[in-house]
MARBAZA-139151 format. One record per residue (C-alpha): residue in three letters; x, y, z. Coordinates in steps of 0.001 Angstrom, whole numbers, plus 524288, in hexadecimal, padded with zeros to 5 digits. Example, Ala and Ser with C-alpha at 12.3 -4.5 7.8 and 13.67 -1.06 7.14 Angstrom:
['ala', [8300C, 7EE6C, 81E78]]
['ser', [83566, 7FBDC, 81BE4]]
***
This chain:
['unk', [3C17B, F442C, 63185]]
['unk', [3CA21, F4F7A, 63541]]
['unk', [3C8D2, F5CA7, 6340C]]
['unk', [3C2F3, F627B, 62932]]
['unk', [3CA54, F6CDA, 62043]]
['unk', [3C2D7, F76CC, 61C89]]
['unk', [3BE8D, F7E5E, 60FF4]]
['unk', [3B7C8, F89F4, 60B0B]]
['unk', [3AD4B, F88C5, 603F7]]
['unk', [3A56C, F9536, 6015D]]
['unk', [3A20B, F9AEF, 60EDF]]
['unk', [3A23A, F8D4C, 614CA]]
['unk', [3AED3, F8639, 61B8A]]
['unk', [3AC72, F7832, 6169B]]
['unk', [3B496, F6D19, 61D9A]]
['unk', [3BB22, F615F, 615CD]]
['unk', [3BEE0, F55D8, 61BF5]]
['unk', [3CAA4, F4EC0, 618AB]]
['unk', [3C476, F3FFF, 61966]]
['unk', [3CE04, F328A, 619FE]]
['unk', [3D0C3, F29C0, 60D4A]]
['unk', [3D1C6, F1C3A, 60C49]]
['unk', [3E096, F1FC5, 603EE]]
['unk', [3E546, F2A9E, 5FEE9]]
['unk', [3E581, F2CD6, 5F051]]
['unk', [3DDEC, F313D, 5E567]]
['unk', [3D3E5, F3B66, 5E442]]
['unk', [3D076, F462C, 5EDAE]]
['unk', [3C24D, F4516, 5F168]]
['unk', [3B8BD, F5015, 5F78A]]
['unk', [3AC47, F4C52, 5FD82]]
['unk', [39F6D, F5320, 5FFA7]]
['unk', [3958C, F4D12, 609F3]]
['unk', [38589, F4EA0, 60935]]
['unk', [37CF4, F54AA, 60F02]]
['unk', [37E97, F5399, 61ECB]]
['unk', [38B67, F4B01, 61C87]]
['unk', [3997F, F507F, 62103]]
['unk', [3A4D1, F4E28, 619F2]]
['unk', [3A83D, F4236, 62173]]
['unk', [39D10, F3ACB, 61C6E]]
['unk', [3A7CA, F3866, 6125E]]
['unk', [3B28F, F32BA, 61B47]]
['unk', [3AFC1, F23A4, 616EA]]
['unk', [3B038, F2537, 606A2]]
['unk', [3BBFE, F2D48, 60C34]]
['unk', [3C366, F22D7, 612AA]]
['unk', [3C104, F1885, 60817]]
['unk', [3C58C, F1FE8, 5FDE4]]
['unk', [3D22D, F20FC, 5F850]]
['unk', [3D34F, F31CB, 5F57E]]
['unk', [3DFFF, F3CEE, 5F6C9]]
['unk', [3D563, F42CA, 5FDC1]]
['unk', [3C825, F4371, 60485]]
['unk', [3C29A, F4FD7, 60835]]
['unk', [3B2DA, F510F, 60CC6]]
['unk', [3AC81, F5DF6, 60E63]]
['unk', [3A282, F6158, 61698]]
['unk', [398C6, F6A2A, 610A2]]
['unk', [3953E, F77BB, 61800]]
['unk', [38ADD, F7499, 623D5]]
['unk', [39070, F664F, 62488]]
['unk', [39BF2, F60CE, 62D2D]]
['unk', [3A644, F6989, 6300A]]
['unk', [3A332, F7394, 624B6]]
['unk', [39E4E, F82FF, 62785]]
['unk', [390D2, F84A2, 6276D]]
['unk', [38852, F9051, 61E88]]
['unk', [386F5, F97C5, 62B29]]
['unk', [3771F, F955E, 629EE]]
['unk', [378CA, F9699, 61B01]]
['unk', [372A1, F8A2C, 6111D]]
['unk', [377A1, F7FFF, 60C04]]
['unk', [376A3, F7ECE, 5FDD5]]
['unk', [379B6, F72A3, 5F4B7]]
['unk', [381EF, F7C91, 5EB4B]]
['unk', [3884E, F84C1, 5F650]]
['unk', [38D45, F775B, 5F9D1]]
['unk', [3936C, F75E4, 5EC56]]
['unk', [39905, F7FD3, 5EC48]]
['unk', [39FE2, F7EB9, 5FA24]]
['unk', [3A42E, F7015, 5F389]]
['unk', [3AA71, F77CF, 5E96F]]
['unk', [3B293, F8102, 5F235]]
['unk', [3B586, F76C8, 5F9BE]]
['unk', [3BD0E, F6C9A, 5EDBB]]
['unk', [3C357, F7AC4, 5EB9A]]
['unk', [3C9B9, F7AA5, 5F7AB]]
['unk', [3CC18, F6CC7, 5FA6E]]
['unk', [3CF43, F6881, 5ECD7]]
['unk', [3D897, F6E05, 5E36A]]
['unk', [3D889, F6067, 5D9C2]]
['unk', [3CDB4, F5A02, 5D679]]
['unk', [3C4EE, F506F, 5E0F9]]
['unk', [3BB47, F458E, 5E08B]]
['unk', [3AF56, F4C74, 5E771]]
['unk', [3A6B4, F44A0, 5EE24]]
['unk', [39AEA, F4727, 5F26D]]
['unk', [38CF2, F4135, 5F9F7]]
['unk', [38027, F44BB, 5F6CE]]
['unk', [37E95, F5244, 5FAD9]]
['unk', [38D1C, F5315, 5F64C]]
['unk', [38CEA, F4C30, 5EBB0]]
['unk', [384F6, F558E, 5E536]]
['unk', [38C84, F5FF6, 5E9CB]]
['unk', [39BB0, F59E5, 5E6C5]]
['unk', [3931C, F577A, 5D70E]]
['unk', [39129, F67AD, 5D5CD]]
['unk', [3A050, F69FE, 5DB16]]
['unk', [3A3AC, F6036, 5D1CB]]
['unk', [39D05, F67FF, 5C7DF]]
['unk', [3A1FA, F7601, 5CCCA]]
['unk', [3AE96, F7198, 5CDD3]]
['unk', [3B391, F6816, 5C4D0]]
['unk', [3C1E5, F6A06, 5C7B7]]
['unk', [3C035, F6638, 5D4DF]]
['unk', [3B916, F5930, 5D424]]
['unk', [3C09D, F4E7A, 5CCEE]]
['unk', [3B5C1, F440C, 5D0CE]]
['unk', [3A79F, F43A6, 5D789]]
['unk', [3A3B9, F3B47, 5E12C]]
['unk', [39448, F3B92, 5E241]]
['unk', [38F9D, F33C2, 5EF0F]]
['unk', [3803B, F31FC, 5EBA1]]
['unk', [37CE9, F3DBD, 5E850]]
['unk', [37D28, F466E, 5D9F2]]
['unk', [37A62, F55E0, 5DD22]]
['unk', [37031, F5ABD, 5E695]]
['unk', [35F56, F5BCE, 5E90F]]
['unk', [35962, F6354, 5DD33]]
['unk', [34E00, F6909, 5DBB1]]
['unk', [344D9, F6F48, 5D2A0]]
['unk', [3457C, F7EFF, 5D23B]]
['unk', [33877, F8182, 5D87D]]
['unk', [33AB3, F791A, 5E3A3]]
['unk', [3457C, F8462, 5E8AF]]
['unk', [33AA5, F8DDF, 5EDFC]]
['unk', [33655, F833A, 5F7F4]]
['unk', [343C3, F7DD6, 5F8DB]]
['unk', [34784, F8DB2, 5FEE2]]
['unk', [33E22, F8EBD, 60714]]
['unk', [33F75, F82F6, 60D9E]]
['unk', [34F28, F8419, 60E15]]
['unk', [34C9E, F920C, 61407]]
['unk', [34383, F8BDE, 61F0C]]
['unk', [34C71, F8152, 62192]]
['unk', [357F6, F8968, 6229D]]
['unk', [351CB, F91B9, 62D9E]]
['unk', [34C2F, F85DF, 633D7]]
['unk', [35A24, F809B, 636CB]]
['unk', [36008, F8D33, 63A7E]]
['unk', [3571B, F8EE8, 644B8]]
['unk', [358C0, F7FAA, 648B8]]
['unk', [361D8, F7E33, 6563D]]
['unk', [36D58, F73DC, 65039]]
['unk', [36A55, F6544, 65748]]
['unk', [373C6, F6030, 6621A]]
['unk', [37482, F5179, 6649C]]
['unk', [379C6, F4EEF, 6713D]]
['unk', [381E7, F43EA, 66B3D]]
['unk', [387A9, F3EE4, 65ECE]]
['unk', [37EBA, F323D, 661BA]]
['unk', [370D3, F3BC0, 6604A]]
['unk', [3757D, F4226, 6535F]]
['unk', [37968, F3744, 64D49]]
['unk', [36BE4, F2FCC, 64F75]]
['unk', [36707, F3D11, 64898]]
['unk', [37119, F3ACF, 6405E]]
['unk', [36D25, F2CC5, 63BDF]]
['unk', [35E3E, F3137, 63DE5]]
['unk', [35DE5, F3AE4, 63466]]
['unk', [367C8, F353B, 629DF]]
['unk', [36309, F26A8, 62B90]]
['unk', [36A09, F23A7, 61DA2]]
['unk', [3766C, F24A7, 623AE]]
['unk', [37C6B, F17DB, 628C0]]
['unk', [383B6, F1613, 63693]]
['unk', [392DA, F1820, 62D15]]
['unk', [38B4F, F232C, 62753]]
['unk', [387C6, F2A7D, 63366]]
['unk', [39425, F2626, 63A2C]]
['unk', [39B77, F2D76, 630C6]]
['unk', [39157, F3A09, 62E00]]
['unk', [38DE3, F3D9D, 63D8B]]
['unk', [39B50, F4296, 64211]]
['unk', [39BFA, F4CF2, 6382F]]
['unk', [38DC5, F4E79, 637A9]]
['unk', [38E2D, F54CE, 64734]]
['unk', [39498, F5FAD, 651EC]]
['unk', [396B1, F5EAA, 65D67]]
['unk', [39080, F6B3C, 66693]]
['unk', [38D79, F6DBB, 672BA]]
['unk', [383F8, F6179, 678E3]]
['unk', [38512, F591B, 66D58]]
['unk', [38775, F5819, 65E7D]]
['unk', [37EB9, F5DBC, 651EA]]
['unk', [38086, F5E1A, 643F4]]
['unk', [38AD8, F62F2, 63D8C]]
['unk', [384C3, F6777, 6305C]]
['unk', [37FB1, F7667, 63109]]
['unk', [370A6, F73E9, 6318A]]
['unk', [36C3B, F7CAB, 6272E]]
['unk', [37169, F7090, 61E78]]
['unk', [365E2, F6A4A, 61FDA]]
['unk', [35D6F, F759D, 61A1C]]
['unk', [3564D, F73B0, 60CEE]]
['unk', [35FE0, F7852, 6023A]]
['unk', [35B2E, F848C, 5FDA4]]
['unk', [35C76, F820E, 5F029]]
['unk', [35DD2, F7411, 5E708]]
['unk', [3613C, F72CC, 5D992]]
['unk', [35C25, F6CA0, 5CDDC]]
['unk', [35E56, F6151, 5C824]]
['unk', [36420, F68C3, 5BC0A]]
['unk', [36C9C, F6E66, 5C4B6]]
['unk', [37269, F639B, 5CA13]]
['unk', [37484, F5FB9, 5BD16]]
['unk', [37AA0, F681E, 5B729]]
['unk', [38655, F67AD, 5C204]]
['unk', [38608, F5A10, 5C12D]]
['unk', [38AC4, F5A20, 5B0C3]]
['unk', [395F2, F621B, 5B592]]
['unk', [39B4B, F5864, 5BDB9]]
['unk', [3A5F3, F551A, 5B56E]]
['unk', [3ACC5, F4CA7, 5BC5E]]
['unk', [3AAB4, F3D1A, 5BE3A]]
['unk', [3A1B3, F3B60, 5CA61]]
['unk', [39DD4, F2F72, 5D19C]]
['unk', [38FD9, F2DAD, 5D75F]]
['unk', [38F3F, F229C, 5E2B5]]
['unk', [380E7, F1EA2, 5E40D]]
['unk', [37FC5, F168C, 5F03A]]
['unk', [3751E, F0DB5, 5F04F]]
['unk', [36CEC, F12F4, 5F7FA]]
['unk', [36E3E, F2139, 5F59E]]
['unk', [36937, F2E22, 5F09E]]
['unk', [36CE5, F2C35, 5E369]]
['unk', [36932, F1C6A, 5E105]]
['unk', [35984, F22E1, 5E3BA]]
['unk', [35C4B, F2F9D, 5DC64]]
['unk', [35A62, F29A0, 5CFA9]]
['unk', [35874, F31D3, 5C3AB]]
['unk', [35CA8, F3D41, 5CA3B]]
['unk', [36ADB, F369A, 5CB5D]]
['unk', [36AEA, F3235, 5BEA9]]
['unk', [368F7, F3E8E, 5BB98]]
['unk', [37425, F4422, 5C24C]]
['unk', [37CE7, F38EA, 5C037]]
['unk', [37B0F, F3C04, 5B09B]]
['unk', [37F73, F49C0, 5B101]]
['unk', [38D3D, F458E, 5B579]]
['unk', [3983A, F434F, 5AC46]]
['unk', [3A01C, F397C, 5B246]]
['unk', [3968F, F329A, 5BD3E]]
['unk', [39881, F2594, 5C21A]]
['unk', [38FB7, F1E67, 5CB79]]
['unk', [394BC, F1619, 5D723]]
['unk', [3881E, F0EF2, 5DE0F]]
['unk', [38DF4, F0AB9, 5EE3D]]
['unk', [38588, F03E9, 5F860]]
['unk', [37FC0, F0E7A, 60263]]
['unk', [37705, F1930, 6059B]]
['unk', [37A07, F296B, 602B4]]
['unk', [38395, F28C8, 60B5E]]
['unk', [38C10, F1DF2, 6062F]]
['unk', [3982B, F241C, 6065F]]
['unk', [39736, F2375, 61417]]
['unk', [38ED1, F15DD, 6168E]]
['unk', [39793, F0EF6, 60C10]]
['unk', [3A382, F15A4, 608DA]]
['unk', [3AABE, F0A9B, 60380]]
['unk', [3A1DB, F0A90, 5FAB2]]
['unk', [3A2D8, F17D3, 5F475]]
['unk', [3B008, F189E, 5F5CF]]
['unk', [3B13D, F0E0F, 5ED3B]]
['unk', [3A9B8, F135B, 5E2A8]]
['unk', [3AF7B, F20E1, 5E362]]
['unk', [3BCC8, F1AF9, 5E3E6]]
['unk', [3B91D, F14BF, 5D6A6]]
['unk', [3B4ED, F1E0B, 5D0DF]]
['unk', [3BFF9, F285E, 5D63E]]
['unk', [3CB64, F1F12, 5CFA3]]
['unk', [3C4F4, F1F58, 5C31B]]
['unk', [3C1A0, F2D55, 5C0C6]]
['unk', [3C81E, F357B, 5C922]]
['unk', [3D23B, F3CF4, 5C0C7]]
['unk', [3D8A6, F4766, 5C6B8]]
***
């Protein structure tokens, strides 16, 4: 990738990536990664799809984007950086894609803003964790702890690239050799004696607050736009079961696309997806 351009969003400088196409034509696309992913997770869909345009963001904390300056990071805060962010990048409507973490968060810009988002891309996942009201006492408390318990932690160094990414393929053992190929450059920096992660660590901390189900909902029926869900095989929505359904039902105009692969097939088996959301691109996007 080359250098990022970046936006305001709020109080936060968010960088978007300009990533290679297959051709050039068609729709303009804007991507959201999930959680711990960098906007060049996206580069292969990118560069087997036919698009005017393919901008990635990375959200604040990850990549190259401005961190909270030891503030949290919350699911809706998020949104509504996403939504600043299709302001300044995108004065006609895009397809917005997004993966898990930001696939529930391109849904509720989708919602906000319907005259940005022509088309939704949802890369297995439909909206965020919920949970019950009287779980949020605990959930605080713990967030609060958490929070402090990373701001006091010294940041890791690895001497080499080779020691974070076994850490790397230690701790996210779903990810494929492509996968992590593609996620560990933007995933690190380079300081003095070595390399550590790039994303702020208070990213890691408990939310401090979740939704409810109804919640989700309710943004979910104002999705008016037609959306595509890609289910790999083996992902978080094939063993989420009723709860998709669910979520599936409250859109308008959903279509489902099933494609060999784990979460992270946009990345293990991009072929794949690009096939389905080029599909589904030429027959309802309408600009």
């Amino acid at each position: 990738m080359t250098s990022p351009t970046f936006v305001r969003a709020g109080a936060c400088r968010l960088a978007a990536w300009t990533l290679p196409v297959a051709s050039s034509g068609g729709a303009d696309f804007v991507a959201v990664h999930g959680f711990l992913d960098h906007a060049g997770s996206f580069a292969p869909l990118a560069a087997a799809l036919s698009a005017r345009s393919f901008w990635a963001l990375d959200l604040p904390g990850h990549g190259a984007s401005q961190d909270l300056g030891g503030r949290p990071y919350q699911f809706v805060d998020f949104v509504a950086d996403l939504v600043r962010a299709l302001e300044a990048l995108a004065p006609d409507p895009v397809v917005l894609v997004g993966h898990s973490l930001g696939a529930g968060l391109a849904a509720f810009a989708a919602a906000l803003a319907p005259e940005r988002v022509g088309a939704l891309v949802l890369l297995d996942g439909l909206g965020p964790l919920v949970e019950p009201p009287e779980a949020l006492p605990d959930r605080l408390a713990r967030a609060l702890r958490e929070e402090d318990r990373l701001r006091r932690a010294p940041p890791k160094v690895y001497p080499t690239v080779d020691d974070a990414r076994r850490t790397f393929e230690a701790v996210r053992a779903e990810l494929g050799p492509r996968a992590v190929d593609a996620l560990l450059p933007g995933s690190l920096d380079r300081v003095r004696g070595g390399v550590r992660w790039a994303a702020d660590p208070l990213v890691r901390a408990p939310s401090r607050l979740r939704l409810t189900e109804a919640h989700v909902e309710a943004f979910l029926r104002r999705v008016a736009c037609p959306v595509l869900v890609v289910e790999p095989e083996r992902g978080i929505l094939a063993k989420a079961g009723a709860r998709a359904e669910a979520r599936r039902a409250c859109l308008r105009q959903v279509e489902r696309a099933e494609v060999p692969g784990g979460h992270h097939a946009h990345l293990e088996r991009p072929e794949a997806v690009a096939r389905a959301v080029a599909s589904f691109v030429a027959r309802r996007w309408n600009p």
